[in-house]
C-alpha positions as CSV (number, residue, x, y, z in Angstrom):
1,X,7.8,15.2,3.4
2,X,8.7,11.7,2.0
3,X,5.6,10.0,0.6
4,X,5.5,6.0,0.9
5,X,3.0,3.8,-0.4
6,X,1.5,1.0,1.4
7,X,-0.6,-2.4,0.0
8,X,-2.9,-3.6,1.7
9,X,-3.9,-7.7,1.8
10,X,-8.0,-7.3,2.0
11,X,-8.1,-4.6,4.7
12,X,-11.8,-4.4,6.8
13,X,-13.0,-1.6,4.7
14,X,-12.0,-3.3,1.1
15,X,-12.2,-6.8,2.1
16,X,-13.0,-8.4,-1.5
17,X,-9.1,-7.1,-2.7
18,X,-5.5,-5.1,-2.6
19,X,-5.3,-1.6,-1.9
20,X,-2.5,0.6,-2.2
21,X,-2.7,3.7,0.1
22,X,-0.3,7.0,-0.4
23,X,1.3,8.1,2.9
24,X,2.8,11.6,3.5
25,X,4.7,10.8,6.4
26,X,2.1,9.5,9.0
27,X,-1.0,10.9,7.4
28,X,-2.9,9.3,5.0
29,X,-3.0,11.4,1.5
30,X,-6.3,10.8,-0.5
31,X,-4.6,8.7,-3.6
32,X,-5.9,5.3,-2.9
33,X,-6.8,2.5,-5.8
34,X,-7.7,-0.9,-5.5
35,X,-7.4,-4.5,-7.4
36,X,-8.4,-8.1,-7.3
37,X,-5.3,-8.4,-9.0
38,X,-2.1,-8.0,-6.5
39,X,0.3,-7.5,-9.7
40,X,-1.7,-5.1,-11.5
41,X,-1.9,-2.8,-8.1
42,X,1.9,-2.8,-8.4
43,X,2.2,-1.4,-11.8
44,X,0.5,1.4,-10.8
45,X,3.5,2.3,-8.1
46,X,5.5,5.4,-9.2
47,X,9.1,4.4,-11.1
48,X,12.2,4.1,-8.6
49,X,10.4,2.5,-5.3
50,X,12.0,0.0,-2.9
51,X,10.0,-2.4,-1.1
52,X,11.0,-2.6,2.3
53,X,8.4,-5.1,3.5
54,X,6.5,-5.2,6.3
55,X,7.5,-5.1,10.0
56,X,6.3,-7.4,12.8
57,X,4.5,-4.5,14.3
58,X,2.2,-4.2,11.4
59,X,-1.6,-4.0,11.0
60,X,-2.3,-7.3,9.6
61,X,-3.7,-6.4,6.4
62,X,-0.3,-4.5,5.5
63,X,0.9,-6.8,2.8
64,X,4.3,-4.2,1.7
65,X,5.2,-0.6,2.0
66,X,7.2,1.2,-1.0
67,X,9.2,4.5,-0.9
């Protein structure tokens, strides 16, 4: 199962920052952090990622997803 990582841009349930959010195909593992501090969320992304973005479709808050 490929895991990707998603940011979130102030989502409803942490509306005062980032969140990144693990993903194990389409259901959401329990690794989740959070940051005030958009770069610093980053750095906590596992070696080797891509960002691919966001697509139009996209909940709002979805800032980037990584795999």
């Amino acid at each position: 199962m490929i895991t990707t990582w998603t940011i979130y841009d102030h989502p409803r349930d942490a509306p005062l920052g980032y969140v990144l959010r693990a993903w194990h195909g389409a259901e959401p593992h329990p690794l989740s952090s959070g940051s005030a501090d958009l770069e610093l969320l980053r750095d906590t992304l596992p070696p080797g990622l891509v960002c691919l973005g966001r697509w139009p479709g996209d909940d709002p808050a979805i800032l980037e997803v990584w795999i």
